[in-house]
One Martini backbone bead per residue (centre of mass of N, CA, C, O) as a GRO file, in nm:
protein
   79
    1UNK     BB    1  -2.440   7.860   7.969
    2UNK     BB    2  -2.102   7.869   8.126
    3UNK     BB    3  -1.880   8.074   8.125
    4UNK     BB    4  -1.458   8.144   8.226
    5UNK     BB    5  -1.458   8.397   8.114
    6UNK     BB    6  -1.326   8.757   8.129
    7UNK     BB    7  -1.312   8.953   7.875
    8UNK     BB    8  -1.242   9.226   7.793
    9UNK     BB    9  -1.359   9.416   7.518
   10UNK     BB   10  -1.073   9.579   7.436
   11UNK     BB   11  -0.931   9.353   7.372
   12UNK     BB   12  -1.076   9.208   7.127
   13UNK     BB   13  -1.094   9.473   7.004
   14UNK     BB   14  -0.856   9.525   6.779
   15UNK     BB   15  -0.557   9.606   6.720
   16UNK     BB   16  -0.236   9.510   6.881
   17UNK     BB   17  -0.127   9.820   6.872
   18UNK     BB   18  -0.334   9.921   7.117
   19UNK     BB   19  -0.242   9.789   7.318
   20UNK     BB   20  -0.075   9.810   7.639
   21UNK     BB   21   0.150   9.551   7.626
   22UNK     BB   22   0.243   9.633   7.304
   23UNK     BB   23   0.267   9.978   7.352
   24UNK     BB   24   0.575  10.043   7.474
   25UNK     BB   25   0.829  10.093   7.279
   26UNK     BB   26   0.950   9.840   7.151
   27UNK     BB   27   1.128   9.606   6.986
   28UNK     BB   28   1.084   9.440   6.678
   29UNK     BB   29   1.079   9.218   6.455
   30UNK     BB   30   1.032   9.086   6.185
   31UNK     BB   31   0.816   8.865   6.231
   32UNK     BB   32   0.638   9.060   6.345
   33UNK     BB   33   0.562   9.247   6.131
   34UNK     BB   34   0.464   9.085   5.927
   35UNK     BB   35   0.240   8.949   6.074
   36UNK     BB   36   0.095   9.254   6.092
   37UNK     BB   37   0.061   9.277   5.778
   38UNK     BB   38  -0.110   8.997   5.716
   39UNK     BB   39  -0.311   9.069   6.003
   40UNK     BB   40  -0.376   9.407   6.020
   41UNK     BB   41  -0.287   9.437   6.328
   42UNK     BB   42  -0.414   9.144   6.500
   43UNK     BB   43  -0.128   8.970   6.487
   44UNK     BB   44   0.225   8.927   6.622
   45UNK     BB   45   0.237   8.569   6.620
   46UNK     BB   46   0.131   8.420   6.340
   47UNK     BB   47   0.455   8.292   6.273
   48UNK     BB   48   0.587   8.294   6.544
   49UNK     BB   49   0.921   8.281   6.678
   50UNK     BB   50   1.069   8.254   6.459
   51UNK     BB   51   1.286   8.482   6.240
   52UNK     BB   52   1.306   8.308   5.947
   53UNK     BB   53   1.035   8.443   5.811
   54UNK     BB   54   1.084   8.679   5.794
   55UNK     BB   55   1.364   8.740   5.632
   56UNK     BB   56   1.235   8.578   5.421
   57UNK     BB   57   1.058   8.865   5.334
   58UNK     BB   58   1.273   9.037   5.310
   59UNK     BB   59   1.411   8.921   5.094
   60UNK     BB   60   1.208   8.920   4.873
   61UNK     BB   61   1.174   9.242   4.894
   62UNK     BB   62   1.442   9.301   4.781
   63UNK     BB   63   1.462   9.138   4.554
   64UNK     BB   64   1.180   9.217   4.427
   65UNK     BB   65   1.352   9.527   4.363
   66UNK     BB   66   1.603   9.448   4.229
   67UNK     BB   67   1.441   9.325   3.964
   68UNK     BB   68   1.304   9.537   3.890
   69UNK     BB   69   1.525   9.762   3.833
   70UNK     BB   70   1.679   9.596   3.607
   71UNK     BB   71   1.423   9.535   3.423
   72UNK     BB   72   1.408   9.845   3.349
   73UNK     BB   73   1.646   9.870   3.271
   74UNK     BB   74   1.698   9.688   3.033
   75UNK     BB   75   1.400   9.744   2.873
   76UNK     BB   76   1.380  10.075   2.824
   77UNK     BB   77   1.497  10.097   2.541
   78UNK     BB   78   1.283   9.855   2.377
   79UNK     BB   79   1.027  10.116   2.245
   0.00000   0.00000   0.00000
């Protein structure tokens, strides 16, 4: 079998933010920023290229950050 493929090993293998291309030190969006933490650091393209899934997840964990804090103000007198 014979393949066209030619890629070297150090590409291949490692997370994302340590090949050459992508630590240039450039400004990320929310959606890659997301993506580099679903995938563990191994793909920064994994959501796609639109930023509305980004926003929804920052907006997520402010939600869930907000409510969290409420619910304990709320709750902890009850004890």
């Amino acid at each position: 079998m014979r393949t066209d493929f030619d890629f070297p090993k150090k590409d291949l293998i490692g997370p994302v933010v340590f090949r050459p291309e992508f630590n240039e030190f450039k400004t990320i969006n929310a959606n890659e920023a997301w993506s580099l933490f679903f995938s563990a650091g191994q793909d920064d393209k994994g959501l796609g290229e639109q930023p509305e899934l980004g926003r929804f997840f920052t907006n997520l964990l402010i939600a869930v950050g907000v409510a969290g804090t409420i619910w304990a103000s709320v709750f902890s007198n009850l004890g």
